[in-house]
C-alpha positions as a Markdown table, in Angstrom:
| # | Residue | x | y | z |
|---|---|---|---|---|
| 1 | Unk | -48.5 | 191.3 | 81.8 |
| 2 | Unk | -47.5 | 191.3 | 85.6 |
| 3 | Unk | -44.4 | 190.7 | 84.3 |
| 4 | Unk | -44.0 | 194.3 | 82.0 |
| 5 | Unk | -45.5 | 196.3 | 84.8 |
| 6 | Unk | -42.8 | 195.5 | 87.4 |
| 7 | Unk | -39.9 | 196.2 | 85.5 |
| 8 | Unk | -41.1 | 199.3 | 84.2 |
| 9 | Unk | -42.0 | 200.2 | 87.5 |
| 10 | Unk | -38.3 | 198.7 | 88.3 |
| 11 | Unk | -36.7 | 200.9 | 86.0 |
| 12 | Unk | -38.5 | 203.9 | 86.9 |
| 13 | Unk | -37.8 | 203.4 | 91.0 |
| 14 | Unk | -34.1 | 202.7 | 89.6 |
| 15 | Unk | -33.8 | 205.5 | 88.1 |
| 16 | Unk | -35.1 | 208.0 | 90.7 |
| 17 | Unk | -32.9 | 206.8 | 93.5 |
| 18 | Unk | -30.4 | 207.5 | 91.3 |
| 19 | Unk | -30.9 | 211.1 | 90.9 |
| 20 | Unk | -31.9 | 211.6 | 94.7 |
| 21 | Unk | -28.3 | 210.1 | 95.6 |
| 22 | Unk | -27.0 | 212.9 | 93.9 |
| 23 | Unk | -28.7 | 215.8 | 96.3 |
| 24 | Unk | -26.9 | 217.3 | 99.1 |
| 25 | Unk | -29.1 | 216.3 | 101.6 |
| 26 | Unk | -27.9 | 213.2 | 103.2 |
| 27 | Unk | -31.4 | 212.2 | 104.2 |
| 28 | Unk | -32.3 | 212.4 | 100.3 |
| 29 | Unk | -29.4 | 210.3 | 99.6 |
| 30 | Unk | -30.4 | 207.4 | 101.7 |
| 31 | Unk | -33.9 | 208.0 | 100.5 |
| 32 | Unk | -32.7 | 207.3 | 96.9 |
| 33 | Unk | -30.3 | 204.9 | 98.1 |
| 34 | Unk | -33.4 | 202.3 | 99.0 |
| 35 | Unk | -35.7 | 203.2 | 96.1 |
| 36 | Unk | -32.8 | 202.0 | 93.4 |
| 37 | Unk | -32.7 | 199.0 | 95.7 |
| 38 | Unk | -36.8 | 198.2 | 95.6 |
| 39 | Unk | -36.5 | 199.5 | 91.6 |
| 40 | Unk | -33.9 | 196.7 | 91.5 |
| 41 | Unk | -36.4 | 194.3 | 93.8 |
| 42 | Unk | -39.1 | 195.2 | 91.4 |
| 43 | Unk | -37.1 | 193.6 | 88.2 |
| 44 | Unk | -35.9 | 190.9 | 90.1 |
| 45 | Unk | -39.8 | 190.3 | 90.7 |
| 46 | Unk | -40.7 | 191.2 | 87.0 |
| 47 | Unk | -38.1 | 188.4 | 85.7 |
| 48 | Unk | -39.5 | 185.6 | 88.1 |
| 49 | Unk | -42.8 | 186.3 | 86.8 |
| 50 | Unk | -41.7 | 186.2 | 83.3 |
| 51 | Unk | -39.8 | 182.8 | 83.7 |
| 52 | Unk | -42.9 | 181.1 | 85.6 |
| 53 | Unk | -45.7 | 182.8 | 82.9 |
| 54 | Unk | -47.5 | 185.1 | 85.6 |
| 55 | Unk | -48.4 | 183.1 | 87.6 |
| 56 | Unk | -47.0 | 184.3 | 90.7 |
């Protein structure tokens, strides 16, 4: 189940930092900028667990 949680928490993080990159506020940008990465990390993860059956 580990495995469904982080990439829907993935996509969501992914999906925020990609609105916030397109604010005005350069501080917002770079904000958004690192969630897409961890929402990225967080599939990454999600897929690891998959392929070793949650057990990570």
């Amino acid at each position: 189940m580990g495995e469904f949680v982080d990439k829907v928490k993935g996509n969501a993080n992914e999906a925020v930092g990609k609105a916030k990159q397109k604010s005005n506020d350069p501080e917002t940008r770079a904000e958004g900028a690192a969630q897409e990465t961890k929402g990225k990390a967080q599939q990454v993860e999600g897929s690891v667990k998959g392929a070793l059956g949650d057990k990570v």
